[in-house]
mmCIF entry with sequence, helices, sheets and N, C-alpha, C, O atoms, coordinates in Angstrom:
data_MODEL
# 
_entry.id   MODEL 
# 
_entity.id                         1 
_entity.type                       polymer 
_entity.pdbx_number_of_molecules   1 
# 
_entity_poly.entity_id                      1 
_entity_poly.type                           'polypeptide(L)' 
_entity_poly.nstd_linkage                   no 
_entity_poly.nstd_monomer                   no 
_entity_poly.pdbx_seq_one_letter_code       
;(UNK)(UNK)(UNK)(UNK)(UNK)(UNK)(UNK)(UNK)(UNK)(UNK)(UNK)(UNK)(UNK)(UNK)(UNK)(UNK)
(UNK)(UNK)(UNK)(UNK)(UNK)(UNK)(UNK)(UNK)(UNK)(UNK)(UNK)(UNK)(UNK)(UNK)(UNK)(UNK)
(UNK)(UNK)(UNK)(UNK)(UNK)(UNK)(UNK)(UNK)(UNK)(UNK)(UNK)(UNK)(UNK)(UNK)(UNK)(UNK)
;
_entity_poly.pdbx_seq_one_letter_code_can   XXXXXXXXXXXXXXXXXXXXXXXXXXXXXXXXXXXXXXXXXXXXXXXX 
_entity_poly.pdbx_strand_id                 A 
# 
loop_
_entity_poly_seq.entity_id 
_entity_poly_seq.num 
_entity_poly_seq.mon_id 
_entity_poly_seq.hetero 
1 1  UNK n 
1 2  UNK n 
1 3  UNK n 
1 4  UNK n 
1 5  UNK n 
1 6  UNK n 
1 7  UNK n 
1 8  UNK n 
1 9  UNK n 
1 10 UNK n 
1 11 UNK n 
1 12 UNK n 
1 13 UNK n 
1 14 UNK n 
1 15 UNK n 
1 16 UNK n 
1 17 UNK n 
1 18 UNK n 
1 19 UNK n 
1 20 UNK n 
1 21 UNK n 
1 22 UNK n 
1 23 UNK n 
1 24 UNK n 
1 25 UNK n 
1 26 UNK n 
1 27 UNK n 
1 28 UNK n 
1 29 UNK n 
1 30 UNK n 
1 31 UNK n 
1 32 UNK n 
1 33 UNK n 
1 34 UNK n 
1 35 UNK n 
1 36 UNK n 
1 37 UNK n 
1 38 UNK n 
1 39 UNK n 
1 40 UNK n 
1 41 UNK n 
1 42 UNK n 
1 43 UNK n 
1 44 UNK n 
1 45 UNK n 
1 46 UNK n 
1 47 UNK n 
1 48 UNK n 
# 
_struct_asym.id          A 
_struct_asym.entity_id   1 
# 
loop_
_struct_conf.conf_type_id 
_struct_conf.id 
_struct_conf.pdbx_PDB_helix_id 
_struct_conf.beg_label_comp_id 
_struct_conf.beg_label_asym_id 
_struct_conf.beg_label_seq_id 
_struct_conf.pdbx_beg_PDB_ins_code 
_struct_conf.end_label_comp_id 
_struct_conf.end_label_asym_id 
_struct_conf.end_label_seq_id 
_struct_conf.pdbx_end_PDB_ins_code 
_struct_conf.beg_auth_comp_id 
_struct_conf.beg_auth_asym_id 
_struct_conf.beg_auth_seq_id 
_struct_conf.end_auth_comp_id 
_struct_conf.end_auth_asym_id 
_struct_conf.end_auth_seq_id 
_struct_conf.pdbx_PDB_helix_class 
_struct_conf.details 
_struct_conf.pdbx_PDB_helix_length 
HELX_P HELX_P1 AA1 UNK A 6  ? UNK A 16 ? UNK A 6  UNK A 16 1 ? 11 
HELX_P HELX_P2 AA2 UNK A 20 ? UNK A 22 ? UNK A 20 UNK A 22 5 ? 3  
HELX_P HELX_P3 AA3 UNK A 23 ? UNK A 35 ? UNK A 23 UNK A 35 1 ? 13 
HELX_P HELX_P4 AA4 UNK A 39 ? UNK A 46 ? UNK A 39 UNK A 46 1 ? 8  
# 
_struct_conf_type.id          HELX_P 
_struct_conf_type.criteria    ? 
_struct_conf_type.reference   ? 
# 
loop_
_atom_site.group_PDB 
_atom_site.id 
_atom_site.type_symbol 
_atom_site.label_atom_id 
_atom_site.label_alt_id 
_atom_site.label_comp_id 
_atom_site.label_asym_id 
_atom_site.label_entity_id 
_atom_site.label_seq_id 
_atom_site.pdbx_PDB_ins_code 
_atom_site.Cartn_x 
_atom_site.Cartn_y 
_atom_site.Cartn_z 
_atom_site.occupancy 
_atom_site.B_iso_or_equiv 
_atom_site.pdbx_formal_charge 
_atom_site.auth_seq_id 
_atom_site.auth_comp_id 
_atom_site.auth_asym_id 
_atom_site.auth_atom_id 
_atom_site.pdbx_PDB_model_num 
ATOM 1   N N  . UNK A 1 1  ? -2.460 -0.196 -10.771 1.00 0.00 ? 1  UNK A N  1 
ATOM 2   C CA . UNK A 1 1  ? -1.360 0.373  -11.537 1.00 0.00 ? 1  UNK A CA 1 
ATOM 3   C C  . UNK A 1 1  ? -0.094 0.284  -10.696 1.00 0.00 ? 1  UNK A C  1 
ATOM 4   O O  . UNK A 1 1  ? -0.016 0.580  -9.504  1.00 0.00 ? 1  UNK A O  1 
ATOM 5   N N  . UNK A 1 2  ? 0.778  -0.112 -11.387 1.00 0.00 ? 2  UNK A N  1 
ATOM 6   C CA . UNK A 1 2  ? 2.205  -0.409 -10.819 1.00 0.00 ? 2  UNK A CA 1 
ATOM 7   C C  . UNK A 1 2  ? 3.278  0.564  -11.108 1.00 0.00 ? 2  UNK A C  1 
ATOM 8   O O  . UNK A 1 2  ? 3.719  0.486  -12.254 1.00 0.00 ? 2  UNK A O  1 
ATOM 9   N N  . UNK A 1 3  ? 3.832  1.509  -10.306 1.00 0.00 ? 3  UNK A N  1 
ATOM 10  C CA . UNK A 1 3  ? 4.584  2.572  -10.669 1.00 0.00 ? 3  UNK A CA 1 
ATOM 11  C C  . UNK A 1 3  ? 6.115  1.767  -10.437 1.00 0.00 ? 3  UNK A C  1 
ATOM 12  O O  . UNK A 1 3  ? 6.387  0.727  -9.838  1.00 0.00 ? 3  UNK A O  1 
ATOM 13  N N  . UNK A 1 4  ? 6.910  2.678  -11.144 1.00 0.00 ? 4  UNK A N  1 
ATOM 14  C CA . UNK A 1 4  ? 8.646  1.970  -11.023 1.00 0.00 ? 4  UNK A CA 1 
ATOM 15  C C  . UNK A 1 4  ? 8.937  2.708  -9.825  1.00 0.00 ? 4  UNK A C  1 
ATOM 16  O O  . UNK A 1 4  ? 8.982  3.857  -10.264 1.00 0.00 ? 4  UNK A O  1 
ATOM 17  N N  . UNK A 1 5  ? 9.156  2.779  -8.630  1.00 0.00 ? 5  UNK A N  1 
ATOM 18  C CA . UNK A 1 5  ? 9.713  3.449  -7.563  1.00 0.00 ? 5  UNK A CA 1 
ATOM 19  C C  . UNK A 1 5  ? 11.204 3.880  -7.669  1.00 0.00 ? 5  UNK A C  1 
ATOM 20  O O  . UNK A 1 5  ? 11.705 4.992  -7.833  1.00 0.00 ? 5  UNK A O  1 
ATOM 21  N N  . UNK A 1 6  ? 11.968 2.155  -7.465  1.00 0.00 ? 6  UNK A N  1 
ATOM 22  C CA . UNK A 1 6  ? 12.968 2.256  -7.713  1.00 0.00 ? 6  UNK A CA 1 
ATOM 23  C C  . UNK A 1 6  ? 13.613 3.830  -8.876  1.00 0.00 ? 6  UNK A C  1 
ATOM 24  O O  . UNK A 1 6  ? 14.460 4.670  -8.573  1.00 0.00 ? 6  UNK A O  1 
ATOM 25  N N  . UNK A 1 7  ? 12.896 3.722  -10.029 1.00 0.00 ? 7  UNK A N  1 
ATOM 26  C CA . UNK A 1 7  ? 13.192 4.584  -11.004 1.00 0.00 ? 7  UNK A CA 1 
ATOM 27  C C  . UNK A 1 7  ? 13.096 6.166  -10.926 1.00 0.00 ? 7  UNK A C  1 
ATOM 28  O O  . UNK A 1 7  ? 13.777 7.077  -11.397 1.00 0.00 ? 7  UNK A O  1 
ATOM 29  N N  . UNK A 1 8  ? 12.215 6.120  -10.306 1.00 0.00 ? 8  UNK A N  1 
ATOM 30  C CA . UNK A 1 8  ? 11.593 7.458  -9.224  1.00 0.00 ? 8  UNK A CA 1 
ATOM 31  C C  . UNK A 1 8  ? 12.583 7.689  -8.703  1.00 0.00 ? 8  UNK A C  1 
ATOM 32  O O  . UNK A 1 8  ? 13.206 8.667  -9.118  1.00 0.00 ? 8  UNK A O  1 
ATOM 33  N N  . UNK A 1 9  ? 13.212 6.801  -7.451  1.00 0.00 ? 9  UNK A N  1 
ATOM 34  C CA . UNK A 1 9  ? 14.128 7.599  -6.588  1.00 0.00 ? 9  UNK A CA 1 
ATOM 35  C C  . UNK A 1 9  ? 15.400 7.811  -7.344  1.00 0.00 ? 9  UNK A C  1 
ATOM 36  O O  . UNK A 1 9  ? 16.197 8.535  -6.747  1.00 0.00 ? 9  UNK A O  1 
ATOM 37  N N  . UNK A 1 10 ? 15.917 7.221  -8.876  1.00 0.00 ? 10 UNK A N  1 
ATOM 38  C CA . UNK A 1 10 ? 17.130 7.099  -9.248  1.00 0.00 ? 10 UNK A CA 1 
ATOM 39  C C  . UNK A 1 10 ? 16.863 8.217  -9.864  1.00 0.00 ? 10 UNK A C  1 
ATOM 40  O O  . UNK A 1 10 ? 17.906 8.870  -9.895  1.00 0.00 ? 10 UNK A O  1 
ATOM 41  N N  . UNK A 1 11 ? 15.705 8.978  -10.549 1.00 0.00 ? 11 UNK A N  1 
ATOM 42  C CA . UNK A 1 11 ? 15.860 9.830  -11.142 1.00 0.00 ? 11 UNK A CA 1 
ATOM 43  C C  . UNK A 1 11 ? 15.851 11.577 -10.518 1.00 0.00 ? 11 UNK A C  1 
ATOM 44  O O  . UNK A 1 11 ? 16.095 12.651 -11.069 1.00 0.00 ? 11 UNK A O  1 
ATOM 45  N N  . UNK A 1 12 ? 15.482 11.231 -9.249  1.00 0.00 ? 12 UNK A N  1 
ATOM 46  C CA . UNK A 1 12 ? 15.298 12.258 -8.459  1.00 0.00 ? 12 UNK A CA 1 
ATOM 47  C C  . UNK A 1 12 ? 16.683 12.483 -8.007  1.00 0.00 ? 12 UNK A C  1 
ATOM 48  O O  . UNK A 1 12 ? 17.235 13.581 -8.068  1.00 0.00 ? 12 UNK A O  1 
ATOM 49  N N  . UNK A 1 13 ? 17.454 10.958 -7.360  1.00 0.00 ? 13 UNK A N  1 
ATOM 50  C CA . UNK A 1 13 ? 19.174 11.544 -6.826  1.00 0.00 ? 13 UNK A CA 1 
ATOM 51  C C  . UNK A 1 13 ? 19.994 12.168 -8.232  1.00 0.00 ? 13 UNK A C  1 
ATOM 52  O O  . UNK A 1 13 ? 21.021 12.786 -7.954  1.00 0.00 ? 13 UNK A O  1 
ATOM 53  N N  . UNK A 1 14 ? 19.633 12.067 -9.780  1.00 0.00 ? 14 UNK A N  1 
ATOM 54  C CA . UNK A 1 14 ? 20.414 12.491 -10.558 1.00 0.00 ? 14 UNK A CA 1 
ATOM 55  C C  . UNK A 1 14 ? 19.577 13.545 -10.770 1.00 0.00 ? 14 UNK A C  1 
ATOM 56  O O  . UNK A 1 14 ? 20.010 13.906 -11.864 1.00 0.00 ? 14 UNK A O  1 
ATOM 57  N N  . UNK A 1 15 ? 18.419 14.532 -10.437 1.00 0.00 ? 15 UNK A N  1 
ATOM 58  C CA . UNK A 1 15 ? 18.374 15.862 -10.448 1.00 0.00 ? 15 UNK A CA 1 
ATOM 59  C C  . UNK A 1 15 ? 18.760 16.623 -9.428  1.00 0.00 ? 15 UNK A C  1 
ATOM 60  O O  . UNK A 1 15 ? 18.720 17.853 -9.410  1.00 0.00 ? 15 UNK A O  1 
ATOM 61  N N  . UNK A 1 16 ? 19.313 15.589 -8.174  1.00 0.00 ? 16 UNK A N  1 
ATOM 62  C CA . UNK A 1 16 ? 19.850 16.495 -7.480  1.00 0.00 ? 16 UNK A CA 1 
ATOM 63  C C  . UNK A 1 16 ? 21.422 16.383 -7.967  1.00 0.00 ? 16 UNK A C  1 
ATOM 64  O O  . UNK A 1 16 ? 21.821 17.526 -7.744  1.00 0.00 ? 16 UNK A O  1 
ATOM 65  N N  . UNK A 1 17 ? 22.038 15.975 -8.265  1.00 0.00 ? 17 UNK A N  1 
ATOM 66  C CA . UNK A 1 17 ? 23.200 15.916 -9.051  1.00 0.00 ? 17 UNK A CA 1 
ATOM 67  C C  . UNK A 1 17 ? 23.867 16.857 -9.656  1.00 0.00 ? 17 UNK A C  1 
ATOM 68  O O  . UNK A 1 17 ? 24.967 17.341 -9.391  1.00 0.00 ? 17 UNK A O  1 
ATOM 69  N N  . UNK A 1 18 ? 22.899 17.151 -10.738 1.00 0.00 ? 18 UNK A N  1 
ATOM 70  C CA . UNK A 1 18 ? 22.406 17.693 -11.585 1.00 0.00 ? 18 UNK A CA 1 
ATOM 71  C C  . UNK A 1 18 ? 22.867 19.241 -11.435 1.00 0.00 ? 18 UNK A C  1 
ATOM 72  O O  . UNK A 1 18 ? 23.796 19.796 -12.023 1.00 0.00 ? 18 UNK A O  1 
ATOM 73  N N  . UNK A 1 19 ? 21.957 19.790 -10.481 1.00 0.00 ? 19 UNK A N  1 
ATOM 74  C CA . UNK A 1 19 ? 21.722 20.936 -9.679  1.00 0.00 ? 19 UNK A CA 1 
ATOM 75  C C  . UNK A 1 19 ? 21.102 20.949 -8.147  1.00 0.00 ? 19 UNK A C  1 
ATOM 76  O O  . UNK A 1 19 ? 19.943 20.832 -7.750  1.00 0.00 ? 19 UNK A O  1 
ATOM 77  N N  . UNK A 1 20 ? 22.362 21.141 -7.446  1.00 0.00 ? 20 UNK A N  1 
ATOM 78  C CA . UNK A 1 20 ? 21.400 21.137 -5.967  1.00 0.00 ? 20 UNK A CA 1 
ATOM 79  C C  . UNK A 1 20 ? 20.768 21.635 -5.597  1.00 0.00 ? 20 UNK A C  1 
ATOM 80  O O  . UNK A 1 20 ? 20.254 21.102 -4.614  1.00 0.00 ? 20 UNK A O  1 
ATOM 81  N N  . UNK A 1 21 ? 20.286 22.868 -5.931  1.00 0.00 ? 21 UNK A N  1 
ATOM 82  C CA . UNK A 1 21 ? 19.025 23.590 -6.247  1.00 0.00 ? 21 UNK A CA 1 
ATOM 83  C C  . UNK A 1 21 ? 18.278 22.716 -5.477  1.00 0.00 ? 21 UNK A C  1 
ATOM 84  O O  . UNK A 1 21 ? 18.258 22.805 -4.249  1.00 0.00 ? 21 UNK A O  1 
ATOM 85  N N  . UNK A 1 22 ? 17.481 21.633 -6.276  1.00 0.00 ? 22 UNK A N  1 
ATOM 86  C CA . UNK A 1 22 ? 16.516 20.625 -6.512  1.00 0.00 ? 22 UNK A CA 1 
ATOM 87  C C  . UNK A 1 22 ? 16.885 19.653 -5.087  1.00 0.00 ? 22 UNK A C  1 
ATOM 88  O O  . UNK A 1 22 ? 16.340 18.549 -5.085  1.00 0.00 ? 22 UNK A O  1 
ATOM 89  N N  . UNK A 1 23 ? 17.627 19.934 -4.077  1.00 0.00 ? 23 UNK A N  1 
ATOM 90  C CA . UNK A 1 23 ? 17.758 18.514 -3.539  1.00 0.00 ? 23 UNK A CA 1 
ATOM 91  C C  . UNK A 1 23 ? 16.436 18.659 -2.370  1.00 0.00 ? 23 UNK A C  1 
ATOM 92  O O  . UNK A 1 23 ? 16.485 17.616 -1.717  1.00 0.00 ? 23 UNK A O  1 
ATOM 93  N N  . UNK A 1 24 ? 15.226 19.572 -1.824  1.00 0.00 ? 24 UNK A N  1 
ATOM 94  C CA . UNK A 1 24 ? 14.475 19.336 -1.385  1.00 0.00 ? 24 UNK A CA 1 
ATOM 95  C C  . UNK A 1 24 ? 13.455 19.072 -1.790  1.00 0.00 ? 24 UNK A C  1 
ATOM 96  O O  . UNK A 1 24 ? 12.382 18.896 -1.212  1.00 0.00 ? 24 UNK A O  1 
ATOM 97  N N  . UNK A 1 25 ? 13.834 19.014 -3.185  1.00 0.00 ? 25 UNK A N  1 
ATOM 98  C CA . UNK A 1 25 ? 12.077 18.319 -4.082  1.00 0.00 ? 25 UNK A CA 1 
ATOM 99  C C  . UNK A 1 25 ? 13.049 16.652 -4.107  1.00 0.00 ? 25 UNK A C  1 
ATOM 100 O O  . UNK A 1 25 ? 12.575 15.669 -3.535  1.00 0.00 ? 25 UNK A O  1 
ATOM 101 N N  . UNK A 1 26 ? 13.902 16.612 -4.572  1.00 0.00 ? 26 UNK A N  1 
ATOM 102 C CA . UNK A 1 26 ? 14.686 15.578 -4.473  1.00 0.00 ? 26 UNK A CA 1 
ATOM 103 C C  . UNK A 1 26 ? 14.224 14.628 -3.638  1.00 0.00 ? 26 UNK A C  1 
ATOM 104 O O  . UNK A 1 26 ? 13.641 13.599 -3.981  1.00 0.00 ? 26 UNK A O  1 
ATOM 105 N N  . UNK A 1 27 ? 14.528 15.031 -2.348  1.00 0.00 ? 27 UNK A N  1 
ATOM 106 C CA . UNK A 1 27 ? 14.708 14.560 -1.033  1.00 0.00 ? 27 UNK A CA 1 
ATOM 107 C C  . UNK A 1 27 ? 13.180 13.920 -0.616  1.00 0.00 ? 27 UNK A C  1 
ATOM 108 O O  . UNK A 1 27 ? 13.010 12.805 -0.125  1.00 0.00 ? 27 UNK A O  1 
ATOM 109 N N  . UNK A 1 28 ? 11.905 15.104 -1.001  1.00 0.00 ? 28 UNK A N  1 
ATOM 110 C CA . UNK A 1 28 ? 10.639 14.255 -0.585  1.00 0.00 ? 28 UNK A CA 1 
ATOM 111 C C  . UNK A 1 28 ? 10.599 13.593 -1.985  1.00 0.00 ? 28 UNK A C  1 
ATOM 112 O O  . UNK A 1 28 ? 9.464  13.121 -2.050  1.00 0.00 ? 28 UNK A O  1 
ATOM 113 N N  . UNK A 1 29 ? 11.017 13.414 -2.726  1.00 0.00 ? 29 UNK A N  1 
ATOM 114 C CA . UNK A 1 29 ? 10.262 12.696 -4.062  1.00 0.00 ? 29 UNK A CA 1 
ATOM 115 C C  . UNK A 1 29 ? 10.745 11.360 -3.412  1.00 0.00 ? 29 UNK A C  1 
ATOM 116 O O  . UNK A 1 29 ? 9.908  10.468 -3.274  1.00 0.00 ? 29 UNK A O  1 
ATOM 117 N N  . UNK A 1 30 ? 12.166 11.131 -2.958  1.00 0.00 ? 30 UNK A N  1 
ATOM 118 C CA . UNK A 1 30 ? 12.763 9.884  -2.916  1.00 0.00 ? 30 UNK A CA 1 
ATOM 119 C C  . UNK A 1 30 ? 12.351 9.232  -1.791  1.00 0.00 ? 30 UNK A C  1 
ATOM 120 O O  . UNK A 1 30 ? 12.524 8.018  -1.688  1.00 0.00 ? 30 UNK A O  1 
ATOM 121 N N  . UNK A 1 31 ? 11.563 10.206 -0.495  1.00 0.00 ? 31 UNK A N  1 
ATOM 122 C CA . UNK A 1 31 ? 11.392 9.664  0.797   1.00 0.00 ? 31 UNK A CA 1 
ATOM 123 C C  . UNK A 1 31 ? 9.573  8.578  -0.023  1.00 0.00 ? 31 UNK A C  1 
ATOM 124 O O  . UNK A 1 31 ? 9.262  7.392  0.091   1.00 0.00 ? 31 UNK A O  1 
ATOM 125 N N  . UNK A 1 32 ? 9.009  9.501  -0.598  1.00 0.00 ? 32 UNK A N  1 
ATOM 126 C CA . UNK A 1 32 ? 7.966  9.104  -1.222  1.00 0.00 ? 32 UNK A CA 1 
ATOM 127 C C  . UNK A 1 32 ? 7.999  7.609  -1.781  1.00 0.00 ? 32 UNK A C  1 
ATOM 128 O O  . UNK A 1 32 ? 7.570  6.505  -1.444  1.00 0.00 ? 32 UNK A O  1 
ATOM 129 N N  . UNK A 1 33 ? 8.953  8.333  -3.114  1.00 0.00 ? 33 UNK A N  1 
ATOM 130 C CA . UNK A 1 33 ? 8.984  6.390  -3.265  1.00 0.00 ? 33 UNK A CA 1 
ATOM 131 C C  . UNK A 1 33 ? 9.404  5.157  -2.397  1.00 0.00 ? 33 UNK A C  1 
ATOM 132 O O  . UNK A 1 33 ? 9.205  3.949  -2.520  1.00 0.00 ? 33 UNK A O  1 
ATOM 133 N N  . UNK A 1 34 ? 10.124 5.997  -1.382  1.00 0.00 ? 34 UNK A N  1 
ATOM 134 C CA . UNK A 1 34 ? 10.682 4.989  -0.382  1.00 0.00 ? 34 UNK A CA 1 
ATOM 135 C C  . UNK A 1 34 ? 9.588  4.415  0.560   1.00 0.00 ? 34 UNK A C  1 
ATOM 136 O O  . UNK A 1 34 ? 9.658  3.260  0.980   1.00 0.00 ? 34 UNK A O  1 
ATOM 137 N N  . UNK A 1 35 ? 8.724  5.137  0.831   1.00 0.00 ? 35 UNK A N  1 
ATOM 138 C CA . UNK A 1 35 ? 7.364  4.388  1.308   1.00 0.00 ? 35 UNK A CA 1 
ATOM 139 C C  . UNK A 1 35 ? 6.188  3.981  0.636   1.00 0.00 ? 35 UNK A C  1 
ATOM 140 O O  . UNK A 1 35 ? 5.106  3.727  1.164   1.00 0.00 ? 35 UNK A O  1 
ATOM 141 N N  . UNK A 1 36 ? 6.594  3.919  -1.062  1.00 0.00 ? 36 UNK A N  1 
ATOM 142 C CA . UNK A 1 36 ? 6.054  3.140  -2.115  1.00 0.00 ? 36 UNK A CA 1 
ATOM 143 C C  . UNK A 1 36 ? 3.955  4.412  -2.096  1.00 0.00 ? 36 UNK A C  1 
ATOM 144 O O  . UNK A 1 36 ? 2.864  3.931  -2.401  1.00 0.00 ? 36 UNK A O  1 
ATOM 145 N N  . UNK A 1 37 ? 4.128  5.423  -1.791  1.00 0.00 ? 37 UNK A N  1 
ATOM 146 C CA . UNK A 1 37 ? 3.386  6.118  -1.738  1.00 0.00 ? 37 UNK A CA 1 
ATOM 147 C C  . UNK A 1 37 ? 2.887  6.616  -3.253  1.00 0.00 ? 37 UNK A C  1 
ATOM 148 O O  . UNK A 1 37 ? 3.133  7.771  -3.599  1.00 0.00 ? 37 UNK A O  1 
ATOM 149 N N  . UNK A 1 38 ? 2.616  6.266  -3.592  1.00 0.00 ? 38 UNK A N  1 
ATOM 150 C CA . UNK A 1 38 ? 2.555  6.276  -5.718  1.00 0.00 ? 38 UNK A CA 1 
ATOM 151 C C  . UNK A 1 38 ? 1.317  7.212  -6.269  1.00 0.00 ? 38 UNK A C  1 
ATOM 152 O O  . UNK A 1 38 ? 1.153  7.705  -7.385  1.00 0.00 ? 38 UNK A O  1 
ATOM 153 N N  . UNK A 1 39 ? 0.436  7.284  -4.979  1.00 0.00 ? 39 UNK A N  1 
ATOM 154 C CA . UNK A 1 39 ? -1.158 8.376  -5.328  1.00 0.00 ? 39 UNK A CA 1 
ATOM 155 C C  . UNK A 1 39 ? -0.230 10.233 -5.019  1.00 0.00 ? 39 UNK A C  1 
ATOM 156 O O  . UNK A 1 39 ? -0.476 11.309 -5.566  1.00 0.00 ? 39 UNK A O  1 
ATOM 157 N N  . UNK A 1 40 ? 0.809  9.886  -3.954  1.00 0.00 ? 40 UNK A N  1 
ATOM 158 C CA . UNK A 1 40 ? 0.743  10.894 -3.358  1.00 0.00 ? 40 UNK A CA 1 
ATOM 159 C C  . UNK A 1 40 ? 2.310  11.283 -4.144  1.00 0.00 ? 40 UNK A C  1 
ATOM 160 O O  . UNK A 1 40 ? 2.824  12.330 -3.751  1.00 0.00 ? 40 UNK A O  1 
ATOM 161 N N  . UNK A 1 41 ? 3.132  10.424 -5.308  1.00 0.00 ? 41 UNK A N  1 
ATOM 162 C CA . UNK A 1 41 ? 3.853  11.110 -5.721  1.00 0.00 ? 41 UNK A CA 1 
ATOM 163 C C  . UNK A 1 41 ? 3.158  12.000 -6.952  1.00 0.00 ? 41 UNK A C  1 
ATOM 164 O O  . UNK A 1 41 ? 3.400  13.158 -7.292  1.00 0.00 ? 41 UNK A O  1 
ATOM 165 N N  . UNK A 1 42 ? 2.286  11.118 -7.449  1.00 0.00 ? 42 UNK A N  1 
ATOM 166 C CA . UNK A 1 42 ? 1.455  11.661 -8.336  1.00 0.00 ? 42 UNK A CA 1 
ATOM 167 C C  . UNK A 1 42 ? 1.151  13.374 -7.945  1.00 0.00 ? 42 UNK A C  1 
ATOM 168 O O  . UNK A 1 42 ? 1.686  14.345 -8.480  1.00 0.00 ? 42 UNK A O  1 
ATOM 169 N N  . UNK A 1 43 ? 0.054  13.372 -6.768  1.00 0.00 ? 43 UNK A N  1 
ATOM 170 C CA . UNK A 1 43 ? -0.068 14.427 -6.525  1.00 0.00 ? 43 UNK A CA 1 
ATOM 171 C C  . UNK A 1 43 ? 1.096  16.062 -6.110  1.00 0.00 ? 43 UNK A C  1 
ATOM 172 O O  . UNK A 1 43 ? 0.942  17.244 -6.419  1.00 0.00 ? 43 UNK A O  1 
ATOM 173 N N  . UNK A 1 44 ? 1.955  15.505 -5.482  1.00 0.00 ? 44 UNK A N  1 
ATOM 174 C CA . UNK A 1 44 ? 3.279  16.282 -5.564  1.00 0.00 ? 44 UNK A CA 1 
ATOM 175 C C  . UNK A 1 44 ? 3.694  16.551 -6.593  1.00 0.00 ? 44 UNK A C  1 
ATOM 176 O O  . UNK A 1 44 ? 4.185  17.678 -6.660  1.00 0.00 ? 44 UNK A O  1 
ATOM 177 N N  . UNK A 1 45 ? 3.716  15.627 -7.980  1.00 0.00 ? 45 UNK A N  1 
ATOM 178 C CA . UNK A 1 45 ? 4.679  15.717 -9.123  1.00 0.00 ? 45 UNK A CA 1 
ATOM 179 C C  . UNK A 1 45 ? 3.623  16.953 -10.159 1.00 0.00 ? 45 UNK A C  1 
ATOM 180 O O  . UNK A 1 45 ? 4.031  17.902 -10.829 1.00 0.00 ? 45 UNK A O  1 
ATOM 181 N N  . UNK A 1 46 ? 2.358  16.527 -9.972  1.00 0.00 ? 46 UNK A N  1 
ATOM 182 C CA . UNK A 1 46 ? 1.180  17.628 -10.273 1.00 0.00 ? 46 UNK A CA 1 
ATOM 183 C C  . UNK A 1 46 ? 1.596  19.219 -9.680  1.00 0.00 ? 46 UNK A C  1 
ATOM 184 O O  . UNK A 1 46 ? 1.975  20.090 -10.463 1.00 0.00 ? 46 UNK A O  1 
ATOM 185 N N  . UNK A 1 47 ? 1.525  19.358 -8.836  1.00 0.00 ? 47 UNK A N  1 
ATOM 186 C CA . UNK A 1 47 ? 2.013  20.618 -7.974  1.00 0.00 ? 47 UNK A CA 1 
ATOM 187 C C  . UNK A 1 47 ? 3.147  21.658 -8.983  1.00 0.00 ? 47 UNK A C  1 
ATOM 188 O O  . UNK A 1 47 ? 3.211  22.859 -8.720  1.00 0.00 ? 47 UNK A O  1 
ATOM 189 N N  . UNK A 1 48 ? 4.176  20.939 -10.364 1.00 0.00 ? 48 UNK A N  1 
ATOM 190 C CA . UNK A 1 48 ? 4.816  21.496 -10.849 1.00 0.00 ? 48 UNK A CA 1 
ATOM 191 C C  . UNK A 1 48 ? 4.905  21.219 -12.349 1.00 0.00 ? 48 UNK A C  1 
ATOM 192 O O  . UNK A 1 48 ? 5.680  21.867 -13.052 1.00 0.00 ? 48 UNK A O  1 
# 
């Protein structure tokens, strides 16, 4: 299975945008896709 990363991290910098609230879920969501880690965004994105 092939996840969009790219799309991942674009959608994570516009919830931190958004509300900065969010910029340390932000911040690991985008480090995540940035090391193409796709089991373990899964599991983080589960967490909420």
């Amino acid at each position: 299975m092939r996840g969009d990363v790219r799309g991942i991290a674009k959608r994570a910098t516009q919830l931190e945008e958004a509300d900065p609230q969010w910029s340390p879920f932000a911040t690991h969501l985008r480090q995540l896709a940035r090391e193409f880690k796709g089991r373990q965004i899964l599991e983080f994105l589960e967490q909420f």
